[in-house]
C-alpha positions, 0 to 999 in steps of 0.5 A: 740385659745380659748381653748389654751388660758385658758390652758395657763391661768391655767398652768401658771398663776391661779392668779387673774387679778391685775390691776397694780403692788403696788407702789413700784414693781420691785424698791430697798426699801427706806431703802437699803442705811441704811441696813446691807451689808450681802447677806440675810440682811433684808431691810423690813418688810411689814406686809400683814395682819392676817386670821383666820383658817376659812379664810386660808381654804375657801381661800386654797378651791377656789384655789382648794388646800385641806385645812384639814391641816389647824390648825391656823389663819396665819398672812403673811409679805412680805420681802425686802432683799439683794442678787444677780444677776446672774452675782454676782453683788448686788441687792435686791429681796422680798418674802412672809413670813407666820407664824402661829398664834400659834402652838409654837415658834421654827417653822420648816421652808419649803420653797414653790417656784412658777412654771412660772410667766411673770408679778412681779404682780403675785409674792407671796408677790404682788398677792392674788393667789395660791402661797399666798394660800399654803404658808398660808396653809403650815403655818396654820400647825405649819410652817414658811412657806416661798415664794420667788418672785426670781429676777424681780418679786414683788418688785426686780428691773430689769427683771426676768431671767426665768429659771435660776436655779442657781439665782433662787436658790441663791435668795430663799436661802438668802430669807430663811436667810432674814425670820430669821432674821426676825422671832424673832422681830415676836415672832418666830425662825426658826428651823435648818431641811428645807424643800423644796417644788416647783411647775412647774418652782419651781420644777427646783428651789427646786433641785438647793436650796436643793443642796445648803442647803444640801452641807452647803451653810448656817450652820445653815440650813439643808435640811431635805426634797424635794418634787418638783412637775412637775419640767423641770428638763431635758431642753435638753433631754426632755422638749424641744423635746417634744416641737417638737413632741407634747407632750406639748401643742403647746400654752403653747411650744410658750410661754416657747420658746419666755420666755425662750430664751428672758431671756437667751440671757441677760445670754448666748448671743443667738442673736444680734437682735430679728429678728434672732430667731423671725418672724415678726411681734413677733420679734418687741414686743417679748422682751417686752412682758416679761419685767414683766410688762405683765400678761400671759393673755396679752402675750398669745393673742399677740403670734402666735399658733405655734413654726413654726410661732414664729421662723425663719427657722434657729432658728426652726431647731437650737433648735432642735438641740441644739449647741453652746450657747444654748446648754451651756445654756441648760445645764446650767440649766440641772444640777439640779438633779446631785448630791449625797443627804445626805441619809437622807434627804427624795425625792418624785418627784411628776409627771402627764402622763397627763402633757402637760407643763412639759412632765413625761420624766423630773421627769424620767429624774432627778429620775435616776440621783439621783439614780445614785448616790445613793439616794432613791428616790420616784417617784408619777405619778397622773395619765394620767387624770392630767394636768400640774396643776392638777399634783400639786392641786393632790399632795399638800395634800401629801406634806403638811401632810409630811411636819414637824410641829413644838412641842409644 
């Protein structure tokens, strides 16, 4: 159990432990009945301090990131914004915005979006963790580096809908137009190529935003990249059997499961009440567990070890054969990667053998459906010896030397 805890720990989370959520988190700005109307407007601008060079790479290192891009100090803002929920009703939602302290004014923007977070805490512009470190890495280059918290992390309201593409995408896309706007009053401007980049859960997110850029969602952005690593792109056809066959870890399988389906089911209607799908004692406490109060480490001790010891018998057997709703809601969010990208805009799916989280199948998975309408498409396996996390720490270096920088 120990051992299935610190890979949960790893895989999942890799953030440090907060002890509470700033004052604030997961409430509407002060000044929202002030603010514009628009989807993307900005409410806030909350500057989160500046780090010289040598300050982003002993950061980046202790994260385990390789920091030889690094090239300014970096100065990071947190940002409030109008967007919405799932269902189109308005809401607001935050994100971490950092630029270079240097390195010219018409900065390419790339856009980071972050694998599976429980608690708002852990959000980029809340934590001091990875996500913050990259972010500070990709704009140490010459970038406007942007990191959406998505909806019911950091300081949106409500509770996170896990694994809902679609309004992950929506959010991060009005993010993107929120750090615009809020680029010139920092002395800087957002160029119009955007690249796209996500880890684990973020993989997911950065196929459904890239779609929507590239399809014109915003005319003054255009897609220029993608590089997701270790994205649950097929939820139905290869994430969730390998839940069921061992090729993901079965700690990290519980944790997606209970996350997953508690989410959904404010989405597609799964159940009436926990105990349909859920075993005593998990059924009184599973959906408030991830009500985004709690820390993955606090969750993980208060689940059992096994899918069999999660879910009744029915529920057990139903998501190995998916029907009805949960069907409709898996693929819901297996559409990620069927679409027909612009032939110049440039995919690397980066993947591990090794991956217990997130099975190689998906990148595979997604890979062909792109080719299938005739896109080219790079696929990077970082080898049988990577885990979940490892898959990303190994393809980071790549992404960040591929990604433009901005001309002096």
């Amino acid at each position: 159990m120990a051992a299935g805890a610190a890979l949960l720990l790893a895989a999942l989370t890799a953030a440090p432990a907060l002890a509470a959520p700033p004052a604030g988190a997961g409430q509407a700005p002060a000044d929202v009945a002030q603010a514009g109307q628009g989807r993307g407007t900005l409410l806030s601008l909350t500057p989160l301090g500046s780090r010289r060079r040598d300050e982003v790479v002993a950061r980046a290192q202790k994260a385990g990131l390789d920091a030889g891009t690094a090239r300014y100090g970096v100065a990071a803002y947190r940002l409030t914004y109008r967007t919405i929920t799932p269902d189109g009703r308005p809401t607001t939602a935050s994100g971490l915005l950092a630029l270079p302290r240097g390195g010219g004014r018409q900065l390419p923007p790339v856009v980071h979006t972050h694998g599976t977070l429980a608690y708002r805490g852990y959000a980029p512009s809340v934590s001091e963790g990875p996500d913050r470190a990259v972010t500070a890495l990709y704009a140490s280059a010459g970038r406007a580096a942007i990191a959406p918290d998505y909806l019911g992390l950091g300081m949106s309201p409500g509770r996170h809908p896990y694994m809902d593409a679609r309004s992950a995408a929506s959010a991060s896309l009005d993010m993107l137009r929120a750090a615009r706007s809020a680029a010139p009053r920092l002395g800087a401007a957002l160029a119009h190529e955007v690249s796209v980049t996500g880890f684990s859960q973020g993989g997911q997110v950065t196929m459904e935003l890239g779609r929507a850029l590239d399809r014109g969602a915003d005319p003054h952005f255009r897609l220029g990249m993608l590089a997701p690593v270790g994205g649950p792109y097929d939820l139905d056809g290869s994430e969730l059997p390998a839940m069921f066959d061992g090729r993901v870890d079965t700690r990290s399988a519980v944790f997606y499961i209970a996350f997953f389906l508690t989410a959904q089911n404010r989405l597609h209607p799964l159940y009436t009440h926990p105990g349909e799908v859920f075993r005593a004692p998990y059924a009184d406490r599973v959906e408030e567990l991830f009500d985004g109060d709690h820390p993955a480490e606090d969750i993980a001790g208060k689940l059992p070890g096994r899918l069999e010891d999660l879910l009744t018998d029915t529920w057990y057997r139903k998501l190995q054969h998916p029907s009805g709703a949960l069907l409709e809601a898996l693929r819901a969010n297996d559409r990620t990667c069927d679409w027909t990208p612009d032939r110049e805009v440039r995919i690397t799916l980066y993947t591990a053998t090794g991956d217990r989280d997130v099975p190689i199948a998906n990148t595979r998975s997604c890979a062909d459906e792109l080719s299938g309408h005739g896109a080219k498409v790079t696929v990077v396996d970082q080898g049988r010896d990577a885990d979940h996390y490892t898959s990303f720490l190994r393809s980071e270096p790549s992404i960040a030397r591929a990604l433009p920088v901005a001309r002096r």
